[in-house]
BALOBA-1460 file (C-alpha; in Angstrom, 3 decimals):
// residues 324
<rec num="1" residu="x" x="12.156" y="20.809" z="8.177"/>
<rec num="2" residu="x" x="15.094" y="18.900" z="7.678"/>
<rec num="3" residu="x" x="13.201" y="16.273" z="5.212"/>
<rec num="4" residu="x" x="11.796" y="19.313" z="3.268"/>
<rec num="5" residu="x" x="14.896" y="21.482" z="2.886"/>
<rec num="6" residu="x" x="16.559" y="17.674" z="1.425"/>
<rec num="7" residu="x" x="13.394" y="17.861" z="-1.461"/>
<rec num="8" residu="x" x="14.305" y="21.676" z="-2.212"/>
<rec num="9" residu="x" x="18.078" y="20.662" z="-3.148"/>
<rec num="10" residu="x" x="16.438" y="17.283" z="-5.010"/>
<rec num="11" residu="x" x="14.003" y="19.233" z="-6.935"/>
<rec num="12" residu="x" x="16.948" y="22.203" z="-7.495"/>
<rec num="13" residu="x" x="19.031" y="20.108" z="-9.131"/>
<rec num="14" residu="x" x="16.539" y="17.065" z="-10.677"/>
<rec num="15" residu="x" x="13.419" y="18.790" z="-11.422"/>
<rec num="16" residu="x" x="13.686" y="20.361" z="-14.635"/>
<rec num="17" residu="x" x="15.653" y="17.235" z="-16.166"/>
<rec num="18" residu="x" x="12.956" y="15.161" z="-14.482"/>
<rec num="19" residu="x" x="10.346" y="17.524" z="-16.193"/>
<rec num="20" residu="x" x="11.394" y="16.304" z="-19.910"/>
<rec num="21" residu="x" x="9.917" y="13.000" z="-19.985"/>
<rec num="22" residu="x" x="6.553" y="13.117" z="-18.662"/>
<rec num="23" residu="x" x="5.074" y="10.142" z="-16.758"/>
<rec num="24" residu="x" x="3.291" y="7.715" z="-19.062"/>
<rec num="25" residu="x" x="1.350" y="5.731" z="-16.452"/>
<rec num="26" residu="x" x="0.738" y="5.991" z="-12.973"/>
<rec num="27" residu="x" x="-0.680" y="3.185" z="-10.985"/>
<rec num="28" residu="x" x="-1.565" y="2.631" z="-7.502"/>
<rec num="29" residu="x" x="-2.019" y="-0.820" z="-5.668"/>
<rec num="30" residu="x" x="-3.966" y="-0.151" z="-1.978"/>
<rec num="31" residu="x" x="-5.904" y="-2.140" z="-0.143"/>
<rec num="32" residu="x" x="-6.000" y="-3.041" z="3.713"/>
<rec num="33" residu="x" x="-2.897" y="-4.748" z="4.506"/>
<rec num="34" residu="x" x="-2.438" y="-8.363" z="3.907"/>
<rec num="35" residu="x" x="-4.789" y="-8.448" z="0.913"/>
<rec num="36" residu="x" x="-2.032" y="-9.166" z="-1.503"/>
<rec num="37" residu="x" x="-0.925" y="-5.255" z="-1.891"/>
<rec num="38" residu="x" x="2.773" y="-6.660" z="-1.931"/>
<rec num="39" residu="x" x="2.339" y="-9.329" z="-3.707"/>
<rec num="40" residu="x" x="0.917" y="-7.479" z="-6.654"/>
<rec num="41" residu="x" x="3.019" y="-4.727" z="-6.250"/>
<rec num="42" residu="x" x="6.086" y="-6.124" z="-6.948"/>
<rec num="43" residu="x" x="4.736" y="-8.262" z="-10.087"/>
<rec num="44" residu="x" x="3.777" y="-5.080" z="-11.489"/>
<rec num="45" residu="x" x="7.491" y="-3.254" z="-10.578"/>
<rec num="46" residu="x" x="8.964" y="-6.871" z="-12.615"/>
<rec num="47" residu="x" x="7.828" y="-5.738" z="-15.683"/>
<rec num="48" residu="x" x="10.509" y="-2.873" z="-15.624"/>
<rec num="49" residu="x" x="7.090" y="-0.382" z="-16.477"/>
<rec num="50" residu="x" x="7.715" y="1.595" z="-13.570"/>
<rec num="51" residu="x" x="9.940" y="3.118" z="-11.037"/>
<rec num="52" residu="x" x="9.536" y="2.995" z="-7.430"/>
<rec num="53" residu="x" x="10.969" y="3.871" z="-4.276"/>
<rec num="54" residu="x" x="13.146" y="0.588" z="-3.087"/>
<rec num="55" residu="x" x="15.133" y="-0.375" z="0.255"/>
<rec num="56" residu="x" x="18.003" y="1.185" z="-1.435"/>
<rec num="57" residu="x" x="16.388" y="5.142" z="-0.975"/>
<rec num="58" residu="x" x="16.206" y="4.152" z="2.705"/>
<rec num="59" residu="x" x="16.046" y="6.667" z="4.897"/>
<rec num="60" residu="x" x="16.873" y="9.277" z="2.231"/>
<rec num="61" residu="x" x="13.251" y="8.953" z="0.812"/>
<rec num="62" residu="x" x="12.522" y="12.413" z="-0.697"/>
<rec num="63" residu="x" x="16.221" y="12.600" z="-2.620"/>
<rec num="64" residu="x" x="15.744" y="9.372" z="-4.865"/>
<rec num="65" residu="x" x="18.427" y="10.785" z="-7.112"/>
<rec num="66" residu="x" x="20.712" y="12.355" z="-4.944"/>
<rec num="67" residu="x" x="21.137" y="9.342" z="-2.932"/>
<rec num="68" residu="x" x="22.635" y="7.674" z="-5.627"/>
<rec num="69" residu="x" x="25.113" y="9.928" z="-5.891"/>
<rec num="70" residu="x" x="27.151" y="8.758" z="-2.540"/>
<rec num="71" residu="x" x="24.754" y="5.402" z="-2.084"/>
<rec num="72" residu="x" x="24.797" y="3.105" z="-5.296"/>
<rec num="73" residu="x" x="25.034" y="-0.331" z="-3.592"/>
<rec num="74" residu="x" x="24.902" y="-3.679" z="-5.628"/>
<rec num="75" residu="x" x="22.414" y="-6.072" z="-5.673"/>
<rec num="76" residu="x" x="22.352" y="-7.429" z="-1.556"/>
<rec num="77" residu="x" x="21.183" y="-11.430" z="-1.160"/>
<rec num="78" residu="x" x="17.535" y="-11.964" z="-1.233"/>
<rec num="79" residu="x" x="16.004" y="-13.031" z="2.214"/>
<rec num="80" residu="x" x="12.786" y="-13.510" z="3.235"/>
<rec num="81" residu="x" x="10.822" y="-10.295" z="4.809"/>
<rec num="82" residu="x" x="9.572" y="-9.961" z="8.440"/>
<rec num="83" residu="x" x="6.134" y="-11.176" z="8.110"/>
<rec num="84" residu="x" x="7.450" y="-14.639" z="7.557"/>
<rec num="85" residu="x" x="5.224" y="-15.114" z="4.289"/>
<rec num="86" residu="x" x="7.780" y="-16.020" z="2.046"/>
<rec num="87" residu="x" x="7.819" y="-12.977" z="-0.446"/>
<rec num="88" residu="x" x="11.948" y="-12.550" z="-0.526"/>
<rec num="89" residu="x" x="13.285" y="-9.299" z="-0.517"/>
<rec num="90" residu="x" x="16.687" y="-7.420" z="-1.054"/>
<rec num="91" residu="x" x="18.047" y="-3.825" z="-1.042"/>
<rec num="92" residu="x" x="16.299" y="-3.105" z="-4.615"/>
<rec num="93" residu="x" x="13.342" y="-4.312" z="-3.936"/>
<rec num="94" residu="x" x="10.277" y="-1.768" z="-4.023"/>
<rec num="95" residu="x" x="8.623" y="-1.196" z="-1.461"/>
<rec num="96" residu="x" x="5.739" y="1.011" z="0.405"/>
<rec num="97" residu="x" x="8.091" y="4.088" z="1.633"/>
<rec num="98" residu="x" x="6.344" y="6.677" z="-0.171"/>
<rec num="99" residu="x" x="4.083" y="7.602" z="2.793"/>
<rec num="100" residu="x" x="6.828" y="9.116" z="4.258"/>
<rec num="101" residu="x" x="6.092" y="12.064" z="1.637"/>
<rec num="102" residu="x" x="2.356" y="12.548" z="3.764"/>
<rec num="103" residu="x" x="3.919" y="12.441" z="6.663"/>
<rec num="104" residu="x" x="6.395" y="15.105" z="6.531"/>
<rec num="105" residu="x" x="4.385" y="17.616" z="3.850"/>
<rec num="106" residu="x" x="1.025" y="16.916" z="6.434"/>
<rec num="107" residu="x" x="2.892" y="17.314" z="9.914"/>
<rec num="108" residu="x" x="1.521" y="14.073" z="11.045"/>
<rec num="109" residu="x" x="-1.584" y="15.534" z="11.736"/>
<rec num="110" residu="x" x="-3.251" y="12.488" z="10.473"/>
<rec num="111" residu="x" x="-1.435" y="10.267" z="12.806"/>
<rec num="112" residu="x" x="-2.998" y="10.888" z="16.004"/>
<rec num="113" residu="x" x="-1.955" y="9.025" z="19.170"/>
<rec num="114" residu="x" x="-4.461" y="6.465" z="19.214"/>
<rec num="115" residu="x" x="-5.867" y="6.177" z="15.479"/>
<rec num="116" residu="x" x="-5.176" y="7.581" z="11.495"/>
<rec num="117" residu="x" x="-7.895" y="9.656" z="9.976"/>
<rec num="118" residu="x" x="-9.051" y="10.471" z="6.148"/>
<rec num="119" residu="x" x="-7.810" y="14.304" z="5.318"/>
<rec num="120" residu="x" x="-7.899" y="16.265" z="2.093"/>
<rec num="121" residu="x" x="-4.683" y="17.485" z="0.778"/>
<rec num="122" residu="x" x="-4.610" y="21.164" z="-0.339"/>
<rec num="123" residu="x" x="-3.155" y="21.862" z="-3.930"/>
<rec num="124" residu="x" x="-0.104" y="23.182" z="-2.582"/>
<rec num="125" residu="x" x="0.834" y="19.793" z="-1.388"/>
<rec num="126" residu="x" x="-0.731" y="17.892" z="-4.340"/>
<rec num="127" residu="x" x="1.619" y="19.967" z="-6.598"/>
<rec num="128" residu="x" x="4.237" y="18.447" z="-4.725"/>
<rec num="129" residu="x" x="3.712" y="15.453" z="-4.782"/>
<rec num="130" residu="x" x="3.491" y="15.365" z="-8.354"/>
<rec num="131" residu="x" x="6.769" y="16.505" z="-8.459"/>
<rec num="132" residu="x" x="8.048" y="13.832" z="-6.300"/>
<rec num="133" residu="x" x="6.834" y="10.814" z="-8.298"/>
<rec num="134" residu="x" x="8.551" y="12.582" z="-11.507"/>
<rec num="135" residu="x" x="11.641" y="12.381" z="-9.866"/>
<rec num="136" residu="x" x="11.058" y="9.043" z="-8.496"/>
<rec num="137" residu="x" x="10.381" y="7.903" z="-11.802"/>
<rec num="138" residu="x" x="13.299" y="9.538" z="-13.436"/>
<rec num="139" residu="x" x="15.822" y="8.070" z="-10.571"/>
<rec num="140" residu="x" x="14.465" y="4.759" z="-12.063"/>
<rec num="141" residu="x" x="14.735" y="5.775" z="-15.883"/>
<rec num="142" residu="x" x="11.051" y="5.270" z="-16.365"/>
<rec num="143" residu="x" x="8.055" y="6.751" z="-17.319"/>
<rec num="144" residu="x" x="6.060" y="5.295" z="-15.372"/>
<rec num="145" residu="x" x="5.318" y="5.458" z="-11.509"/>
<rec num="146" residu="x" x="3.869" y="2.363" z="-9.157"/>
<rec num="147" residu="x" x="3.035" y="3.020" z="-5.491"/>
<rec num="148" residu="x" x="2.018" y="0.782" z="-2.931"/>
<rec num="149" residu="x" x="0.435" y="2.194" z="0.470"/>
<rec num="150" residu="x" x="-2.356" y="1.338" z="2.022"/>
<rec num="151" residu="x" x="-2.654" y="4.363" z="3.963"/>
<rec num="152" residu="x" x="-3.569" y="6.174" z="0.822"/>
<rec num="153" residu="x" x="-7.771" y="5.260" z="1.388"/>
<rec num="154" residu="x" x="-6.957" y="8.015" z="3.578"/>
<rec num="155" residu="x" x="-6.300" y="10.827" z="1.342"/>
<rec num="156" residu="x" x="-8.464" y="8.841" z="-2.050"/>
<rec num="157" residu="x" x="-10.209" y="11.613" z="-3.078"/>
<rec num="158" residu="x" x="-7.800" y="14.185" z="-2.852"/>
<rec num="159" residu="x" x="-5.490" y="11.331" z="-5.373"/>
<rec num="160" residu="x" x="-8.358" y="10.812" z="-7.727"/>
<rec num="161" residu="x" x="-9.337" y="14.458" z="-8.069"/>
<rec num="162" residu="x" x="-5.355" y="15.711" z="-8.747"/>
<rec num="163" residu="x" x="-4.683" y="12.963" z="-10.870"/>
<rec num="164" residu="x" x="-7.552" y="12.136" z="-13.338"/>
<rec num="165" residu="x" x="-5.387" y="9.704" z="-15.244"/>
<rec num="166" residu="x" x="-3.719" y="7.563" z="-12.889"/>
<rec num="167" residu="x" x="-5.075" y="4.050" z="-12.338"/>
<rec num="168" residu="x" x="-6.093" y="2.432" z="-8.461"/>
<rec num="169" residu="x" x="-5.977" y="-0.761" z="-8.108"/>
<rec num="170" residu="x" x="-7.740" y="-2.154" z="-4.144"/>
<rec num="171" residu="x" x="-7.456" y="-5.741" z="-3.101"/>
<rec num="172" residu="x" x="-10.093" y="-6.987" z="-0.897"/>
<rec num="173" residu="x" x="-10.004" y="-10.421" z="0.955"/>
<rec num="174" residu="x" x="-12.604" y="-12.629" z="2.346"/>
<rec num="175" residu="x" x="-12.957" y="-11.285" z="5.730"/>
<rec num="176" residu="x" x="-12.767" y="-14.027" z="8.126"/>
<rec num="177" residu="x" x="-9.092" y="-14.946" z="6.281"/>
<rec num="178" residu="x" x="-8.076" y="-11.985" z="6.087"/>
<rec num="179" residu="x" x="-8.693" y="-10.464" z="9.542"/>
<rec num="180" residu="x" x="-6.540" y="-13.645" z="10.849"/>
<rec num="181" residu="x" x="-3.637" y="-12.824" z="8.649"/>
<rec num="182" residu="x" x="-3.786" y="-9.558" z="10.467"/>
<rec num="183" residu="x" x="-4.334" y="-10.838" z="14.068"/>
<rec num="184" residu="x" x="-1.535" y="-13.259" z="13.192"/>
<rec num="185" residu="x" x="0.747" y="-10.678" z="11.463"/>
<rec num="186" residu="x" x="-0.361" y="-8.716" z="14.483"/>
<rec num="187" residu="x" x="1.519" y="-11.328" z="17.211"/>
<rec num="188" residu="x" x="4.651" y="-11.540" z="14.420"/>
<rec num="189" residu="x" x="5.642" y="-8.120" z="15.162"/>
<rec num="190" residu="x" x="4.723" y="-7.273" z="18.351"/>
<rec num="191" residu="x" x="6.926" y="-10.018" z="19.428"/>
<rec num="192" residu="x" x="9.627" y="-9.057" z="16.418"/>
<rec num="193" residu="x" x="9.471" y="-5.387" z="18.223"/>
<rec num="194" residu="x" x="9.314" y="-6.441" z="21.966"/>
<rec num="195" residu="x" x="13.303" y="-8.176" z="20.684"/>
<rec num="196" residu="x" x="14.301" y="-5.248" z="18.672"/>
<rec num="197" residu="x" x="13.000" y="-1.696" z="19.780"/>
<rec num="198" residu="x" x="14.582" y="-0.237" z="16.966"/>
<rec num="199" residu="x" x="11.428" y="-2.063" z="14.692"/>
<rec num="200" residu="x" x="9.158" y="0.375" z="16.308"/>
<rec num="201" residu="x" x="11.245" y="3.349" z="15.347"/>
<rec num="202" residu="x" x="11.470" y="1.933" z="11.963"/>
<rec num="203" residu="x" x="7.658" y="1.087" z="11.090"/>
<rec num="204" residu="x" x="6.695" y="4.713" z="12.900"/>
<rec num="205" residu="x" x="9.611" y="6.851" z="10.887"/>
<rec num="206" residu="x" x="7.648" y="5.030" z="7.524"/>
<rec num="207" residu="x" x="4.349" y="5.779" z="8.779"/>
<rec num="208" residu="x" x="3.193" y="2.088" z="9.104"/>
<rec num="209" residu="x" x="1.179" y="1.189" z="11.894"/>
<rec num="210" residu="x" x="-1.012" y="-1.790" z="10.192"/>
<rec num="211" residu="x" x="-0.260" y="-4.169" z="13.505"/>
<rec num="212" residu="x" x="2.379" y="-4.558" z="15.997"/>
<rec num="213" residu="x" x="3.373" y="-2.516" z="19.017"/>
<rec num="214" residu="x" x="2.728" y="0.416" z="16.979"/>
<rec num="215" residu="x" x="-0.799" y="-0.715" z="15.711"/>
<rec num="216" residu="x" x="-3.170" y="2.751" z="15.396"/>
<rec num="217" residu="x" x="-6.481" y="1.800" z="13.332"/>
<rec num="218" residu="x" x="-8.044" y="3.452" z="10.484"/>
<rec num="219" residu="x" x="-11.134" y="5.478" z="12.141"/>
<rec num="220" residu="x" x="-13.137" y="7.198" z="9.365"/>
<rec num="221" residu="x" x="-15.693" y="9.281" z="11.417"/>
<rec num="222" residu="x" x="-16.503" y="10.292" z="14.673"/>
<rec num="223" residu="x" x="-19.476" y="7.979" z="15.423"/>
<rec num="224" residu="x" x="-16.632" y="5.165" z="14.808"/>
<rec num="225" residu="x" x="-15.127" y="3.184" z="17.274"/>
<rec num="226" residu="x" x="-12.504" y="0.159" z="17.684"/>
<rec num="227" residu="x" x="-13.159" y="-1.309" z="20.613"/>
<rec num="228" residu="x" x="-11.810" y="-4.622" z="22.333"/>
<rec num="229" residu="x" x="-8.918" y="-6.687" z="22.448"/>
<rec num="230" residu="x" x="-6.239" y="-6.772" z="19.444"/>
<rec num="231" residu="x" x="-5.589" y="-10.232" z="20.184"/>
<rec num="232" residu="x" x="-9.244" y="-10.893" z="19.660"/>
<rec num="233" residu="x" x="-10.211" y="-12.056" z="15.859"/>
<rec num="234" residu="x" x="-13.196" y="-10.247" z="16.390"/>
<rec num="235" residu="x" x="-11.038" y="-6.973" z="16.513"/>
<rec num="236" residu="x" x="-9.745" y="-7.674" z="13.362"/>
<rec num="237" residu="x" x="-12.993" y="-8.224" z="11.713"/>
<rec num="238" residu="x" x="-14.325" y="-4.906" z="12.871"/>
<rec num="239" residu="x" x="-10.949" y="-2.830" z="11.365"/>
<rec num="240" residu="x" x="-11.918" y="-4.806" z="7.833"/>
<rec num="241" residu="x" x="-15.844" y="-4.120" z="8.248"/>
<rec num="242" residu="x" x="-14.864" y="-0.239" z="8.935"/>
<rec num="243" residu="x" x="-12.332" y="-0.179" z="6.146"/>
<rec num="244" residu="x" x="-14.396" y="-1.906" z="3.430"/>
<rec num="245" residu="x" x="-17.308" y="-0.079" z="4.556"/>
<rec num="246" residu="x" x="-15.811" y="3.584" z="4.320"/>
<rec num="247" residu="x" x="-14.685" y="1.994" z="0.828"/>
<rec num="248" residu="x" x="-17.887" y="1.183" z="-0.501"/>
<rec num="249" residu="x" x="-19.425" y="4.634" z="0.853"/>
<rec num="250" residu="x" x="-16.863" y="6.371" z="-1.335"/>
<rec num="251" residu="x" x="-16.590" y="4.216" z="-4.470"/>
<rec num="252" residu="x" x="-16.015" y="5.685" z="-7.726"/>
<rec num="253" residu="x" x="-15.808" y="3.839" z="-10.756"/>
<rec num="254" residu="x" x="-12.203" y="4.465" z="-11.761"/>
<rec num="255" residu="x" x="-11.171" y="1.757" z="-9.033"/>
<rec num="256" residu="x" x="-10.270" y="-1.451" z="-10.177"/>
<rec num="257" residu="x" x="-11.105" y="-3.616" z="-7.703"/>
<rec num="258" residu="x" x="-9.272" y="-6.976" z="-7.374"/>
<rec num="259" residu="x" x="-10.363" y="-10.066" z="-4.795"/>
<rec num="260" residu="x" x="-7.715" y="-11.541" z="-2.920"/>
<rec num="261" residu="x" x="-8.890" y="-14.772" z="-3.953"/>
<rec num="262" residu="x" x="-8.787" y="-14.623" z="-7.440"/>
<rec num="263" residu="x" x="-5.165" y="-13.314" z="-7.169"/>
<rec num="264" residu="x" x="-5.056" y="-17.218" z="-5.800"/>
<rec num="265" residu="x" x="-7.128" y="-18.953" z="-8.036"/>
<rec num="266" residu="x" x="-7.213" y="-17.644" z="-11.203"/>
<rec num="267" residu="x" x="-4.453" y="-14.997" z="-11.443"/>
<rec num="268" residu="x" x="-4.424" y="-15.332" z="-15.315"/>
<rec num="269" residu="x" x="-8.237" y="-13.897" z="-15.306"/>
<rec num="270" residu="x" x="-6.777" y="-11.110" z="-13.218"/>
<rec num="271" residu="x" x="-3.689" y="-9.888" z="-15.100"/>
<rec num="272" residu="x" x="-5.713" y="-10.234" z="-18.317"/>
<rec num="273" residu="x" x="-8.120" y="-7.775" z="-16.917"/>
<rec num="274" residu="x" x="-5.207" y="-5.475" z="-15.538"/>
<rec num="275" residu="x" x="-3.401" y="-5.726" z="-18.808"/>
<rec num="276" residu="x" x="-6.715" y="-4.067" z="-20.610"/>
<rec num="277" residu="x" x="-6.669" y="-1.173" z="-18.581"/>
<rec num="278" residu="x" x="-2.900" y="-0.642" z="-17.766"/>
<rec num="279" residu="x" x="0.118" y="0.499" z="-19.989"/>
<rec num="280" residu="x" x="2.738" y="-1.653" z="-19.867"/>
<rec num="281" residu="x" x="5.860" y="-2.507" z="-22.331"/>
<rec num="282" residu="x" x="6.108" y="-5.870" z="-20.621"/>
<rec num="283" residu="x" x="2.602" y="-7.053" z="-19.916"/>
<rec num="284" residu="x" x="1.845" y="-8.680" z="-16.327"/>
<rec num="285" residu="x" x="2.293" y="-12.426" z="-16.134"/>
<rec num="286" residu="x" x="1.247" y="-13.690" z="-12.856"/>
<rec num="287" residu="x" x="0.634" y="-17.653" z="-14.164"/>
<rec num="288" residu="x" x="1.185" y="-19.702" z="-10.785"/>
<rec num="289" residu="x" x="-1.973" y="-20.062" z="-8.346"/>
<rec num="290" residu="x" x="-1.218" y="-19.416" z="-4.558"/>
<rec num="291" residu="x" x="-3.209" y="-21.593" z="-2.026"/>
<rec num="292" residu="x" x="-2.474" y="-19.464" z="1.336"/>
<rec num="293" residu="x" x="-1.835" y="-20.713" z="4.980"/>
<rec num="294" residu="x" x="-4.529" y="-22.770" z="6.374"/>
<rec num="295" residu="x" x="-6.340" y="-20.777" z="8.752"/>
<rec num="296" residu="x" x="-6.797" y="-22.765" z="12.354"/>
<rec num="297" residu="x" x="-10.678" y="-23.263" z="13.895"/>
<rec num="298" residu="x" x="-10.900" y="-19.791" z="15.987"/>
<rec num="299" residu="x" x="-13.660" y="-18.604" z="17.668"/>
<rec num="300" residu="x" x="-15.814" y="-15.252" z="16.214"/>
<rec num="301" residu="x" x="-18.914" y="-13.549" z="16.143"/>
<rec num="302" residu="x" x="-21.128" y="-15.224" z="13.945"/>
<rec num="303" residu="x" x="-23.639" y="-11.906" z="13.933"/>
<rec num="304" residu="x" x="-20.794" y="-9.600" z="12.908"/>
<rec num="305" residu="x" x="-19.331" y="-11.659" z="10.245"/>
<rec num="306" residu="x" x="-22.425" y="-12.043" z="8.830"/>
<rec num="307" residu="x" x="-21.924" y="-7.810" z="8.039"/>
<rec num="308" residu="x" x="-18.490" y="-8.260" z="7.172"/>
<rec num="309" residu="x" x="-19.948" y="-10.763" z="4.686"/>
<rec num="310" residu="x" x="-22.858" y="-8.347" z="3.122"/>
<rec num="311" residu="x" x="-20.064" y="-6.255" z="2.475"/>
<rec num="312" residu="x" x="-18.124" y="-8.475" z="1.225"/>
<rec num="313" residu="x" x="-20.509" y="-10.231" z="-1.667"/>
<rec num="314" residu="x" x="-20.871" y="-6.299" z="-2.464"/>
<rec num="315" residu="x" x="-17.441" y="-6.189" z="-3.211"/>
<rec num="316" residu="x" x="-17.360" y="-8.692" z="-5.139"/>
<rec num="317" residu="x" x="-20.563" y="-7.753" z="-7.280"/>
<rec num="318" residu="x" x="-18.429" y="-4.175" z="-8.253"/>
<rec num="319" residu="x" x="-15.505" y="-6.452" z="-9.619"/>
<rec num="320" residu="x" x="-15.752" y="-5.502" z="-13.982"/>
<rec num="321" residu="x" x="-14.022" y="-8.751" z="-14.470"/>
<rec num="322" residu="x" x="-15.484" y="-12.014" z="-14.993"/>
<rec num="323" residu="x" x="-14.622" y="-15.770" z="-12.833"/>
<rec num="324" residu="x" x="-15.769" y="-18.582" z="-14.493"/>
């Protein structure tokens, strides 16, 4: 109640001045987590394009222009973020916060105690929303809005149908990488939380519950289950196999579907390809190739990955850009 009494005032005082530039591109970079979501993300925020929510709207996330008001900070140092992957962060970076606008307009109902769930959001709510990323966007001085949240294969369908111009962008990672990068991101913050409680607080107030002591997984239908051990790869495997799966079984053609791996290898193929189909007054330049952690022999199902590949290769034949 609190929350949504702060977005009355915002939107009394910002919305109509926020209302007189109209938003010139919206874009939004999802995928399951550790796909390259953040990485992308913030070369896309660089080009100045966009605004976004940052550290600096922390925990006032629904008044991004009244908080500046009392809570205009300088530039902090850069440091390195928790997952220990070397992307360096300060207090203007952007970052994934605007899931904290589901959480409060849905009641958490999506959250439930031992999973999240897809959901349609009424009009009321979309409506909302749409007023929130104006305002985000004019906090910033743009006219353009950029989200990152991976939570929002949740709620696609309800995004695509309210806005028919925006622009989705959904990494995808080869699975057996990318389900370690979990398990392993997975033992980072558990053990991060089990030394600071507070991290828990933190990750559930934003609504992010990817891995850690928090960890709920995405469960898409009833006949669904994750079963096993979360410090099992095979776990892993089966939360990217359900969430590439329930992907696939709802693609529509306005998503823009980026591999993980070409990010890596040939990121000037990529940002070519996203400069065609996005606006921007400083086009994306991501020139430097990224060879990732070496992932350690590990144990798996062979039979399983074998699905999690099928569905990968499927992926991969919906990309609309061409690698060598």
């Amino acid at each position: 109640m609190v929350a949504k009494t702060s977005f009355d005032v915002e939107k009394l005082i910002y919305l109509k001045k926020a209302q007189r530039n109209s938003l010139n591109e919206v874009v939004f970079v999802t995928g399951l987590a550790r796909a390259g979501t953040t990485a992308l993300f913030n070369a896309l925020y660089n080009t100045g394009s966009f605004g976004s929510l940052t550290y600096a709207d922390m925990p006032f996330l629904l008044m991004p222009n009244l908080v500046k008001l009392f809570y205009n900070v300088p530039p902090s140092a850069f440091v390195e973020r928790a997952h220990q992957d070397g992307l360096l962060i300060n207090n203007k970076s952007p970052e994934a916060f605007d899931e904290f606008f589901w959480k409060v307009f849905l009641n958490n109902t999506y959250i439930q105690k031992d999973k999240l769930v897809p959901h349609l959001v009424d009009d009321a709510i979309i409506e909302e929303y749409k007023k929130y990323i104006l305002l985000v966007a004019y906090s910033c001085k743009k006219d353009g809005y950029l989200s990152k949240n991976n939570n929002n294969i949740l709620r696609m369908g309800s995004l695509l149908k309210a806005l028919p111009n925006a622009k989705f962008i959904v990494l995808y990672r080869e699975p057996l990488s990318h389900a370690w990068s979990l398990l392993n991101q997975h033992r980072n913050f558990s053990k991060l939380q089990q030394q600071d409680p507070f991290a828990v607080d933190y990750f559930n107030y934003l609504g992010h519950h990817e891995f850690g002591l928090n960890h709920k997984p995405f469960v898409f239908n009833a006949e669904q289950s994750l079963n096993g051990d979360v410090n099992d790869i095979n776990y892993w495997l089966q939360n990217w196999y359900n969430y590439y799966t329930f992907l696939l079984a709802n693609y529509n053609d306005r998503l823009h579907l980026v591999a993980f791996e070409d990010l890596c290898d040939e990121p000037v193929i990529v940002t070519d390809y996203l400069n065609k189909h996005i606006e921007l007054k400083t086009p994306l330049v991501i020139t430097e190739k990224h060879a990732p952690k070496a992932m350690p022999v590990i144990e798996y199902s062979a039979d399983f990955y074998s699905k999690c590949t099928d569905i990968y290769s499927t992926l991969n034949s919906k990309r609309t850009y061409n690698i060598g």
